[in-house]
N, CA, C and O atoms as a GROMACS GRO file, in nm:
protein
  512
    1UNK      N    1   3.956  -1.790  -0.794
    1UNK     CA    2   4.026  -1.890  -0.718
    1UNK      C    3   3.951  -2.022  -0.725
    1UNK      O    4   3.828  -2.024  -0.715
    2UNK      N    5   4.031  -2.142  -0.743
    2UNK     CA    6   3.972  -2.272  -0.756
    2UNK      C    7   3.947  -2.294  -0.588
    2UNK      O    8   4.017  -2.247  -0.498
    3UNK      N    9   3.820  -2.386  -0.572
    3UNK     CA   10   3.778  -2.430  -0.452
    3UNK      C   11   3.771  -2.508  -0.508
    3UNK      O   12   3.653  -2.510  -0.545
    4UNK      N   13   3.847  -2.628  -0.569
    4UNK     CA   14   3.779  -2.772  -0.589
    4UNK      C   15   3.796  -2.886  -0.477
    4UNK      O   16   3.740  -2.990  -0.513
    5UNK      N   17   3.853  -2.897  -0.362
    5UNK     CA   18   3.860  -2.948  -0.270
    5UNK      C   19   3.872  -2.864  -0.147
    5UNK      O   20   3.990  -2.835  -0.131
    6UNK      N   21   3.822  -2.831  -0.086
    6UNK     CA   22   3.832  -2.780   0.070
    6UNK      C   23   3.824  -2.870   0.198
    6UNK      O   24   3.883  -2.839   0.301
    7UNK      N   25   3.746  -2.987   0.186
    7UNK     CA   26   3.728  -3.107   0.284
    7UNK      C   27   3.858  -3.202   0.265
    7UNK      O   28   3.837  -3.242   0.150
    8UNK      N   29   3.968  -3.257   0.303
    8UNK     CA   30   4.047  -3.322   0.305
    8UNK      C   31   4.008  -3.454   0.315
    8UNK      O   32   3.955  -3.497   0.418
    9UNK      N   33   4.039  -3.556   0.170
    9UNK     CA   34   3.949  -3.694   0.192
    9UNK      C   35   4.037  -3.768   0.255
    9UNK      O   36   4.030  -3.891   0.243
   10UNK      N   37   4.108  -3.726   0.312
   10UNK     CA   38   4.224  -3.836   0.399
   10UNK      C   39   4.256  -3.791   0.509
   10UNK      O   40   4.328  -3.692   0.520
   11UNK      N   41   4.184  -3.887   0.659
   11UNK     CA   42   4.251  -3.821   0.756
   11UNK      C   43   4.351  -3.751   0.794
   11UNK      O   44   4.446  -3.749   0.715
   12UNK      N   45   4.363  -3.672   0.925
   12UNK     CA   46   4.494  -3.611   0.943
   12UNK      C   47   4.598  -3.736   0.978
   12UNK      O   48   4.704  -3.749   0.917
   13UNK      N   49   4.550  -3.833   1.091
   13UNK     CA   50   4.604  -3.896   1.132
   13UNK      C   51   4.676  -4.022   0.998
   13UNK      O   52   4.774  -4.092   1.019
   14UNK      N   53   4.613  -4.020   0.898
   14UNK     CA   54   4.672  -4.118   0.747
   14UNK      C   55   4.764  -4.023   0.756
   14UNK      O   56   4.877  -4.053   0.792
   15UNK      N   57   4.731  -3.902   0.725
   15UNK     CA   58   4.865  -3.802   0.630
   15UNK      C   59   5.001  -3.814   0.724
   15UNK      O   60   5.116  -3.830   0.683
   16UNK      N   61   4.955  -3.803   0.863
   16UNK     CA   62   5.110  -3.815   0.900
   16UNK      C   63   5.165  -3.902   0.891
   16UNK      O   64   5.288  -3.897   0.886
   17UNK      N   65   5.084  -4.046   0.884
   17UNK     CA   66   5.154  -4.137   0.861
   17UNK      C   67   5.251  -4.137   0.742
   17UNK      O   68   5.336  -4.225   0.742
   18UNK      N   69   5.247  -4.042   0.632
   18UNK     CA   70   5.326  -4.028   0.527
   18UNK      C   71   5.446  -3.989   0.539
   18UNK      O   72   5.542  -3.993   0.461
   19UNK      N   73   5.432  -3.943   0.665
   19UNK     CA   74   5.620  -3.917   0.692
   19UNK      C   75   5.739  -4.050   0.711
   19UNK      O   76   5.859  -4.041   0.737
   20UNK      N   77   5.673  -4.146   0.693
   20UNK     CA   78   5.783  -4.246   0.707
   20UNK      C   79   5.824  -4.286   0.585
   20UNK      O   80   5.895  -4.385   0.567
   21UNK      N   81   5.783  -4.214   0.499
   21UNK     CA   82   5.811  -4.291   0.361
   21UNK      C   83   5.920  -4.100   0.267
   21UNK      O   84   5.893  -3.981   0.283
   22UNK      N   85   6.011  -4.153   0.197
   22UNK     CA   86   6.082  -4.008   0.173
   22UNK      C   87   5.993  -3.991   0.017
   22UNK      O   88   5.926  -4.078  -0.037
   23UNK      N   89   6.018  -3.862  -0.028
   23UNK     CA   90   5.946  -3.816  -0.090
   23UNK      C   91   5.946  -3.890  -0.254
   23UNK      O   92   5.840  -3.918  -0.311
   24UNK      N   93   6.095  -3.917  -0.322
   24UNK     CA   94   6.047  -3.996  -0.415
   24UNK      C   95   5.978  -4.123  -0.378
   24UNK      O   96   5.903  -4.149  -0.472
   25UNK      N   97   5.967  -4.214  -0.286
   25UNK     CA   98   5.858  -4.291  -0.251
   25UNK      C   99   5.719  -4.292  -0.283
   25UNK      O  100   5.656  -4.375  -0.348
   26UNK      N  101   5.672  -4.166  -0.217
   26UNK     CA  102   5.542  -4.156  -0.227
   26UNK      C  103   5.534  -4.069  -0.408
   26UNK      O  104   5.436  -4.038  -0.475
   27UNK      N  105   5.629  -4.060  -0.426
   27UNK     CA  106   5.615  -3.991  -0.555
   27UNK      C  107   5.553  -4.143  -0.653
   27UNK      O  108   5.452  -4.164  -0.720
   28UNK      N  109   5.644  -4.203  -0.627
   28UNK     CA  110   5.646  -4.346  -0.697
   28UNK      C  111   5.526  -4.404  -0.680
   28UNK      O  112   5.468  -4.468  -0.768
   29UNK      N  113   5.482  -4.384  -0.562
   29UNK     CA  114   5.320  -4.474  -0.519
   29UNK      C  115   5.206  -4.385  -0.590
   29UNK      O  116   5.110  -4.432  -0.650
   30UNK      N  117   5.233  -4.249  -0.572
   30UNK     CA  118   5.130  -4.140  -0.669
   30UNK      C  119   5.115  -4.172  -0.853
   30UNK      O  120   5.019  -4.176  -0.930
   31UNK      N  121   5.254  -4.187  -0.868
   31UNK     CA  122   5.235  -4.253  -1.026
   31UNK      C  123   5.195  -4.350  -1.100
   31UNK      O  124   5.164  -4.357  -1.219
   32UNK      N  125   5.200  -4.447  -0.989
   32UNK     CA  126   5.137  -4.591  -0.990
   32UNK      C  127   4.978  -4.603  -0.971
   32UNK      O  128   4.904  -4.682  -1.030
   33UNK      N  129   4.946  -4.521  -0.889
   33UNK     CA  130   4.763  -4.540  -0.838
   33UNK      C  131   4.706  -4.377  -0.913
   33UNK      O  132   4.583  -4.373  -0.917
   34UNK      N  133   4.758  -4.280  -0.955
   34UNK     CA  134   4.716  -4.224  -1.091
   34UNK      C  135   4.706  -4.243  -1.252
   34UNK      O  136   4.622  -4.204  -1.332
   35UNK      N  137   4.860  -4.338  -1.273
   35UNK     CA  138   4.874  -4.309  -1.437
   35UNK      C  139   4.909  -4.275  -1.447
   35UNK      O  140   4.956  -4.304  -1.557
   36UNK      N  141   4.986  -4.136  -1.384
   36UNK     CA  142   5.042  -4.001  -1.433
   36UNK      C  143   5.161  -4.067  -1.484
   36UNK      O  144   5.235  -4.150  -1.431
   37UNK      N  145   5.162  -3.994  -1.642
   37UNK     CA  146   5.307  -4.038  -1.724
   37UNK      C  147   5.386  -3.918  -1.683
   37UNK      O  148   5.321  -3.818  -1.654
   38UNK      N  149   5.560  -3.910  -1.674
   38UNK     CA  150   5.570  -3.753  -1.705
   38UNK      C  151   5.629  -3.754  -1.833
   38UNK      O  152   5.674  -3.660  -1.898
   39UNK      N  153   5.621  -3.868  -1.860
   39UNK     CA  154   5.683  -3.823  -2.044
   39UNK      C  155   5.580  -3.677  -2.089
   39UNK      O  156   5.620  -3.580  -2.154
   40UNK      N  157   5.470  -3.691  -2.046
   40UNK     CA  158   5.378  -3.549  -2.130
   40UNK      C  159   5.338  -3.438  -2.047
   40UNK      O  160   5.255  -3.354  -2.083
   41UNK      N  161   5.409  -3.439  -1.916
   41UNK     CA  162   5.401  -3.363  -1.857
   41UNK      C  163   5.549  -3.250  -1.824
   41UNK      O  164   5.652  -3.261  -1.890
   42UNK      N  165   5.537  -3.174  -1.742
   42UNK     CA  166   5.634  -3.121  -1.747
   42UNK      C  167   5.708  -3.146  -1.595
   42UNK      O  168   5.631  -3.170  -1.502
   43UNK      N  169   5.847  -3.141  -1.568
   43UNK     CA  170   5.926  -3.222  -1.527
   43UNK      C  171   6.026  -3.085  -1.434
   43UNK      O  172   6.049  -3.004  -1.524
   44UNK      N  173   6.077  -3.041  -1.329
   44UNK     CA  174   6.128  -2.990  -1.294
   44UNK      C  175   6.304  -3.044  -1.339
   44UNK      O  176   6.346  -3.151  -1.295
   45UNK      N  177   6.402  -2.945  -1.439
   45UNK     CA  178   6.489  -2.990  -1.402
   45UNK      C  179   6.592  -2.878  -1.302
   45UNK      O  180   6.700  -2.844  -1.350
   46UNK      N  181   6.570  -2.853  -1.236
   46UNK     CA  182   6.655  -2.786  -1.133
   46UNK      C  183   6.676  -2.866  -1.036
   46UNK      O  184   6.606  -2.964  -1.008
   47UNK      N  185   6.801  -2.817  -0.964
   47UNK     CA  186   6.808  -2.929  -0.845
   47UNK      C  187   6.738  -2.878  -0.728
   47UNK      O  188   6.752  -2.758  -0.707
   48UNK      N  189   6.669  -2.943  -0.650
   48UNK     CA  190   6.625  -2.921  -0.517
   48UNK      C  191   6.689  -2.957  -0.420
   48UNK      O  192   6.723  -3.075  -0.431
   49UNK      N  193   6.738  -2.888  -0.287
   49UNK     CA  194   6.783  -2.907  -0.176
   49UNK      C  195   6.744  -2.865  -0.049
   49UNK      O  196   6.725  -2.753  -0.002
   50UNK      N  197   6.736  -2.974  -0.003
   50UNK     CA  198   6.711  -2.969   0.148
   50UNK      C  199   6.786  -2.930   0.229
   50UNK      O  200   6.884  -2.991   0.272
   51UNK      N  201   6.722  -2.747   0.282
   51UNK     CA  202   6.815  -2.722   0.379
   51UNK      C  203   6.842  -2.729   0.517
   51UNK      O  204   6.933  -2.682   0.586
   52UNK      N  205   6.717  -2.816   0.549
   52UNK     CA  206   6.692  -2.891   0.694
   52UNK      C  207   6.656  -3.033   0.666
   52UNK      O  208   6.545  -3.087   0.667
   53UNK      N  209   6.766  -3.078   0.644
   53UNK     CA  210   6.737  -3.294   0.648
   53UNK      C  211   6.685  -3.305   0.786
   53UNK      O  212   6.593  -3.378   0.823
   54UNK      N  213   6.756  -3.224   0.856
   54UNK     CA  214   6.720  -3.269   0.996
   54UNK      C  215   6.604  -3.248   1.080
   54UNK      O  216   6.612  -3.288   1.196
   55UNK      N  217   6.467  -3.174   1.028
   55UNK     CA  218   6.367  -3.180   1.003
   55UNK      C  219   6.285  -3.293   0.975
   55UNK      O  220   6.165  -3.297   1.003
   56UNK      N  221   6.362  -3.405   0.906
   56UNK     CA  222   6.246  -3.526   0.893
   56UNK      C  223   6.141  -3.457   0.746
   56UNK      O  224   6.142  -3.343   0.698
   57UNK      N  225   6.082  -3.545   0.718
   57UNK     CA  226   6.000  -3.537   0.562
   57UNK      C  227   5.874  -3.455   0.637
   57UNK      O  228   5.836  -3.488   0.749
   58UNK      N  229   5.806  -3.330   0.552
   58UNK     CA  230   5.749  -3.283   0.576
   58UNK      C  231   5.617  -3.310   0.486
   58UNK      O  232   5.624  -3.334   0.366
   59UNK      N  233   5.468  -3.304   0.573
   59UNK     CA  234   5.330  -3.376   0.487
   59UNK      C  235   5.226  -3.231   0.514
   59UNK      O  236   5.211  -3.153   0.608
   60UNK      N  237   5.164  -3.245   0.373
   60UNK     CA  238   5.073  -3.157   0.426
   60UNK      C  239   4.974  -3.162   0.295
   60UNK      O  240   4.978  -3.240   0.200
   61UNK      N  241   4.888  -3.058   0.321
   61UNK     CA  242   4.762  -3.051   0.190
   61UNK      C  243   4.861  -2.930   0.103
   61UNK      O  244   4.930  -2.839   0.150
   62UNK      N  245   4.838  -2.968  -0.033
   62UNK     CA  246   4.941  -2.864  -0.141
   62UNK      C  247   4.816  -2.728  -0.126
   62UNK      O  248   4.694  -2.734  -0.108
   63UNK      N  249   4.918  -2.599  -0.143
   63UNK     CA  250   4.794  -2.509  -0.185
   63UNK      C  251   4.923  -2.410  -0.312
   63UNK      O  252   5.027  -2.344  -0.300
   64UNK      N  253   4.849  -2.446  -0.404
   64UNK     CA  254   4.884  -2.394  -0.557
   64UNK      C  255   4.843  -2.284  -0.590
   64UNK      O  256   4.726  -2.261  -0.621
   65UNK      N  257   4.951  -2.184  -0.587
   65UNK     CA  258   4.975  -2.042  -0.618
   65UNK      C  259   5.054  -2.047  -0.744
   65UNK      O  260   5.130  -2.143  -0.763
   66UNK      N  261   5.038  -1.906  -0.872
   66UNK     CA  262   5.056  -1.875  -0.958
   66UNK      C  263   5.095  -1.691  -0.920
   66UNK      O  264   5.027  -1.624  -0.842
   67UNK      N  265   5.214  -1.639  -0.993
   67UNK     CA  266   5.201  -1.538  -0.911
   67UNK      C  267   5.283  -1.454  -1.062
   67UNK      O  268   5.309  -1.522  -1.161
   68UNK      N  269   5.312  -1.325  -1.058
   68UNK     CA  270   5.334  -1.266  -1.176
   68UNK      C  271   5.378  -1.126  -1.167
   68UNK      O  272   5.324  -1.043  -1.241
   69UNK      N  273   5.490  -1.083  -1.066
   69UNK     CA  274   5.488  -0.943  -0.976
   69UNK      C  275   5.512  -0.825  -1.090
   69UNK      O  276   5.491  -0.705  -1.071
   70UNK      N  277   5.564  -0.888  -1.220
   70UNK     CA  278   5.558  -0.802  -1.293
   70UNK      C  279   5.462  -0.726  -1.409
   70UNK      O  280   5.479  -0.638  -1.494
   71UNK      N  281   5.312  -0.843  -1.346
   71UNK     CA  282   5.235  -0.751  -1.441
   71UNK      C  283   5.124  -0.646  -1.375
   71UNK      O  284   5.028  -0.663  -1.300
   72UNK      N  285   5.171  -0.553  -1.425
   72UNK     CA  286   5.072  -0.431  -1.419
   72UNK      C  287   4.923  -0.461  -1.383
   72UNK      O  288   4.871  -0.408  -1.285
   73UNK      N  289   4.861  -0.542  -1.459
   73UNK     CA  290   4.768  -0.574  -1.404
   73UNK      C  291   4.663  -0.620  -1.282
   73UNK      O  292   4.547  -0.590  -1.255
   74UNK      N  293   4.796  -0.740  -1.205
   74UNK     CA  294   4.816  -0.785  -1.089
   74UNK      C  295   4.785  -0.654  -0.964
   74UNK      O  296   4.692  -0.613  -0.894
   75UNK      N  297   4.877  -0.636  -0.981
   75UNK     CA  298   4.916  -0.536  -0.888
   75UNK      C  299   4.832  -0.406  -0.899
   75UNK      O  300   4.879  -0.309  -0.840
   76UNK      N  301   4.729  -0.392  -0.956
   76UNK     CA  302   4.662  -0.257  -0.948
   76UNK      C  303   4.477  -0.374  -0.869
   76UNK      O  304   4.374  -0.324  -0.825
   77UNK      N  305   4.503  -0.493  -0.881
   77UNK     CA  306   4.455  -0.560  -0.794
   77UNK      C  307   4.447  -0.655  -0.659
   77UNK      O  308   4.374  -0.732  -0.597
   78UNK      N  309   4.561  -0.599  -0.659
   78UNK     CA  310   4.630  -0.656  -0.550
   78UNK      C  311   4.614  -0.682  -0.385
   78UNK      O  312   4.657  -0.775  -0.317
   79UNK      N  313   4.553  -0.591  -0.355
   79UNK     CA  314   4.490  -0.566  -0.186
   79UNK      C  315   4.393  -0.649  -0.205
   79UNK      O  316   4.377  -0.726  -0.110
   80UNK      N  317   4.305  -0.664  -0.315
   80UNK     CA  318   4.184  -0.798  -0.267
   80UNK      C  319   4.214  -0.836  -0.293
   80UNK      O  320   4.221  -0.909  -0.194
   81UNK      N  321   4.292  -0.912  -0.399
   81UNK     CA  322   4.314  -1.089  -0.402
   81UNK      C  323   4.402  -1.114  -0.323
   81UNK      O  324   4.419  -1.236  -0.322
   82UNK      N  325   4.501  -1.039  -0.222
   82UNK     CA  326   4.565  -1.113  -0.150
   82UNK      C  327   4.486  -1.081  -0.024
   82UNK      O  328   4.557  -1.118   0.069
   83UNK      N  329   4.371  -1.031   0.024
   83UNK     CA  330   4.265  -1.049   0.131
   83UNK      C  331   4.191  -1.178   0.079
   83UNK      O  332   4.162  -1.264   0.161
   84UNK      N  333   4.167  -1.191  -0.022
   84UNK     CA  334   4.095  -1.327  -0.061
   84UNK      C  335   4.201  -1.456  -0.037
   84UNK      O  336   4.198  -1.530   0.060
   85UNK      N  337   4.258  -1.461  -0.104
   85UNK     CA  338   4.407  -1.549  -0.077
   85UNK      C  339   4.404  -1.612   0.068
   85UNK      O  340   4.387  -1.726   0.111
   86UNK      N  341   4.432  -1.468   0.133
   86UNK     CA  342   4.405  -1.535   0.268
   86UNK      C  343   4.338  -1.576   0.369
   86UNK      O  344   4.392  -1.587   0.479
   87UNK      N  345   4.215  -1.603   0.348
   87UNK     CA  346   4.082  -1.592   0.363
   87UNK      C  347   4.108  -1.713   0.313
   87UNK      O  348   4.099  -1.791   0.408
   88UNK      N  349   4.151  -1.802   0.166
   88UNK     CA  350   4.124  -1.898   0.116
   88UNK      C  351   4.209  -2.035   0.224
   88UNK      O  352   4.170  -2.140   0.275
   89UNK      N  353   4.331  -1.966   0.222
   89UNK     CA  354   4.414  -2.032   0.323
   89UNK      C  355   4.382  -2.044   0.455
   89UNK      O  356   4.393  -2.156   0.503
   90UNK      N  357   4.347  -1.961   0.519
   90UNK     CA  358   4.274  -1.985   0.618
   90UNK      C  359   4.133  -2.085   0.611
   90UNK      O  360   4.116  -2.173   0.695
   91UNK      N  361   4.059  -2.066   0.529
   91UNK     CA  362   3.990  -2.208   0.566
   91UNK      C  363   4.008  -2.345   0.529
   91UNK      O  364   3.929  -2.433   0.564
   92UNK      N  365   4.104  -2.365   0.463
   92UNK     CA  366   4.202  -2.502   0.461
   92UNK      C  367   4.230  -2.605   0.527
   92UNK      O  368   4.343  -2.609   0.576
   93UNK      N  369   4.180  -2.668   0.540
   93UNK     CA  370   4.242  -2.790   0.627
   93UNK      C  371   4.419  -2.792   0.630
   93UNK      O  372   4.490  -2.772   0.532
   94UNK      N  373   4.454  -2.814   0.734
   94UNK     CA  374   4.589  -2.804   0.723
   94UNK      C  375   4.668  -3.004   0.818
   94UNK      O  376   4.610  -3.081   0.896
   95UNK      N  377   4.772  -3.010   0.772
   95UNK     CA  378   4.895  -2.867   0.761
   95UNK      C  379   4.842  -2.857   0.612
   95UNK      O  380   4.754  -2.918   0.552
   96UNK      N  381   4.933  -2.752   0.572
   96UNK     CA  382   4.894  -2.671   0.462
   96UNK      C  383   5.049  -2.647   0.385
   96UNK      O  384   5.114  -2.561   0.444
   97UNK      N  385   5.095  -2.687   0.305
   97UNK     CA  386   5.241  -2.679   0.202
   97UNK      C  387   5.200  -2.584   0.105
   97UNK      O  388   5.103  -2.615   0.035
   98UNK      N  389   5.256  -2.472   0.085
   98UNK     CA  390   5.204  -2.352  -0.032
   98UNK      C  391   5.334  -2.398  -0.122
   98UNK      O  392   5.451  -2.408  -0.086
   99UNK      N  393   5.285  -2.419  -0.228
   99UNK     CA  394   5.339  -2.436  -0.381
   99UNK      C  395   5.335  -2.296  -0.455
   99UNK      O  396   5.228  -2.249  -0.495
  100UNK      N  397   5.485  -2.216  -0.478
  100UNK     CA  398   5.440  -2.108  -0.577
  100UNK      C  399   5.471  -2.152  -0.741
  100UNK      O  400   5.534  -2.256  -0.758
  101UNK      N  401   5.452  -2.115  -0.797
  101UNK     CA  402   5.477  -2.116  -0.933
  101UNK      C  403   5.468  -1.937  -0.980
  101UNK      O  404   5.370  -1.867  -1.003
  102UNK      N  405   5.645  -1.898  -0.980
  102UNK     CA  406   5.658  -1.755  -1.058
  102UNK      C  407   5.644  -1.738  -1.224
  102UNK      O  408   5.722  -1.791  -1.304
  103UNK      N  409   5.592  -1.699  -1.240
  103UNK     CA  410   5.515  -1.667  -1.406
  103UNK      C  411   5.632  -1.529  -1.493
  103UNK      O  412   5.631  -1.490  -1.609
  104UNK      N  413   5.709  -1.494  -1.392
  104UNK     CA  414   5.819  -1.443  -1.408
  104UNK      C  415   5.924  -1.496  -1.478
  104UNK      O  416   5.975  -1.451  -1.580
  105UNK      N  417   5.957  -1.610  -1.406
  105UNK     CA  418   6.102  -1.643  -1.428
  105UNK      C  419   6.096  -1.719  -1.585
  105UNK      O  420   6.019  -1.786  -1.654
  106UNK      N  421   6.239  -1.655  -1.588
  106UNK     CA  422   6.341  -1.681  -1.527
  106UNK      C  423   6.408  -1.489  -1.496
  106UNK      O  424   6.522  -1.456  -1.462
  107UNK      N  425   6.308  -1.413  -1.520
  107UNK     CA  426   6.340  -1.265  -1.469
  107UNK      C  427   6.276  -1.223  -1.378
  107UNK      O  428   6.207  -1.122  -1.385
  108UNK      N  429   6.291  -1.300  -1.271
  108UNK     CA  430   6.182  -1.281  -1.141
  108UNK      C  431   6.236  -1.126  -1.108
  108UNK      O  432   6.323  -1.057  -1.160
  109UNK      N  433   6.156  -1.108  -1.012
  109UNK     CA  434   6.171  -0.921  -0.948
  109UNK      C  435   6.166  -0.923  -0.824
  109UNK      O  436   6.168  -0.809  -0.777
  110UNK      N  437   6.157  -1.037  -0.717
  110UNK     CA  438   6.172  -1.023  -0.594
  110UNK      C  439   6.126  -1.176  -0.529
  110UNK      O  440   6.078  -1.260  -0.604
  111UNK      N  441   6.142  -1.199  -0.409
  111UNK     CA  442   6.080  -1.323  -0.395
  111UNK      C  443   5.958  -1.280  -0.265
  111UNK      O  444   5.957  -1.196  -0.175
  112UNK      N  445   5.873  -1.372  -0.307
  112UNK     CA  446   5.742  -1.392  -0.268
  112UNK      C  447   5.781  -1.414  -0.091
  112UNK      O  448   5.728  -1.344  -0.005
  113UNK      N  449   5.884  -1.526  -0.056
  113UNK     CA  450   5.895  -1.549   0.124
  113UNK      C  451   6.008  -1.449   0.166
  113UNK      O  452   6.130  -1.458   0.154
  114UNK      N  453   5.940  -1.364   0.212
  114UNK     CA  454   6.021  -1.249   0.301
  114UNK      C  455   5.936  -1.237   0.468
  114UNK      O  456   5.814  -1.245   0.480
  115UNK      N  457   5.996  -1.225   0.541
  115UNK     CA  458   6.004  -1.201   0.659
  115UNK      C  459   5.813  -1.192   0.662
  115UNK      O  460   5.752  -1.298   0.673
  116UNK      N  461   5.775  -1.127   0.656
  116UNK     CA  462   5.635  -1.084   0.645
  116UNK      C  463   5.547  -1.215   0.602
  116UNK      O  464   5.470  -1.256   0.689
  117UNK      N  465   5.549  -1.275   0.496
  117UNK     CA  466   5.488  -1.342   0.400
  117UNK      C  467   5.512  -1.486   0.483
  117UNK      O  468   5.419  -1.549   0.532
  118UNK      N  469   5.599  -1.511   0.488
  118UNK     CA  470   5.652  -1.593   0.595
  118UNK      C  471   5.574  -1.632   0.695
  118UNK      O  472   5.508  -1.736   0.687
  119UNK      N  473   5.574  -1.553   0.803
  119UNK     CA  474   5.469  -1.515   0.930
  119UNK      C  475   5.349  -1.555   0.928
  119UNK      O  476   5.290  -1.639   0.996
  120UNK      N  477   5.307  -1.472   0.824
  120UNK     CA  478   5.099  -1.443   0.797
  120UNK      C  479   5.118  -1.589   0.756
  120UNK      O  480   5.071  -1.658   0.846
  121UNK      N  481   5.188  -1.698   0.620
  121UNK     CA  482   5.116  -1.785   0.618
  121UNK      C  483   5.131  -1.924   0.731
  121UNK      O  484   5.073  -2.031   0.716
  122UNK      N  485   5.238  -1.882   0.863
  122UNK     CA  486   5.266  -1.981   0.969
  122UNK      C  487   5.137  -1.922   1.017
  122UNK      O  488   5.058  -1.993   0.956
  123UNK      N  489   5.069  -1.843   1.081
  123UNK     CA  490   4.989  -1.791   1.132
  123UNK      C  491   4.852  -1.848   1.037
  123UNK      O  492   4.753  -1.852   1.110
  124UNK      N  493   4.830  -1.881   0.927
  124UNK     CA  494   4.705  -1.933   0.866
  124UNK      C  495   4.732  -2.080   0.881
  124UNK      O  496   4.686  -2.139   0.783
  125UNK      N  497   4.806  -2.183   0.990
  125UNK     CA  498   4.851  -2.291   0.949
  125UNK      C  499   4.948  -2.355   0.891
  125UNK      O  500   4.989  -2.461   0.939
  126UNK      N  501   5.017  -2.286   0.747
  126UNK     CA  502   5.123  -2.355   0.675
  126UNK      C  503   5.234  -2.389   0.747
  126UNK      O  504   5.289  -2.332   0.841
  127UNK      N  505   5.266  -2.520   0.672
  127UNK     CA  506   5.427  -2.572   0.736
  127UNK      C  507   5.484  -2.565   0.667
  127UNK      O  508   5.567  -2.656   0.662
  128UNK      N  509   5.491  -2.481   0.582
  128UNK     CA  510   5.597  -2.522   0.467
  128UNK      C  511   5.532  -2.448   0.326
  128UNK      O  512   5.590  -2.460   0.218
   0.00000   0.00000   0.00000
């Protein structure tokens, strides 16, 4: 597991301030004060929808998951890295936004937020 940031270099009180701005916004301000081209990067084309507008824009620290339910491998390791996992999340500065990325798809085998999964990571902090 990467630990390359655990200390959050931006107050809590900056980050919320990020809710007044909607998300391609700050997307736009991220591309500008990185560089980041996406001509060479890769580009989501699916559509995304918001199924609570009425929620207001949601801010938090990203935590980047990679996940793969169909390999054999995984899963005969599975009880510790997801005790580590959460252990990792838990010491996080939060709020905390979990990013998955399925290594599956487009033949996924189940989804990762079920009732359970859900819970444990509101309970380590995450909003989202």
């Amino acid at each position: 597991m990467s630990q390359k940031q655990l200390t959050p270099s931006l107050p809590h009180e900056e980050l919320l301030q990020l809710k007044r701005w909607n998300t391609p916004t700050i997307y736009n301000g991220w591309e500008q004060i990185t560089k980041f081209d996406p001509a060479v990067a890769g580009i989501n084309h699916e559509v995304t929808t918001d199924f609570m507008p009425q929620m207001g824009p949601m801010v938090g620290w990203a935590v980047t998951v990679k996940i793969e339910p169909s390999n054999a491998d995984h899963k005969a390791k599975a009880s510790a890295n997801w005790a580590e996992y959460r252990a990792y999340v838990a010491k996080l500065s939060g709020p905390k936004i979990v990013v998955i990325q399925d290594l599956d798809k487009p033949a996924t085998v189940g989804s990762f937020w079920g009732e359970v999964n859900a819970n444990t990571h509101r309970a380590l902090g995450c909003v989202g």
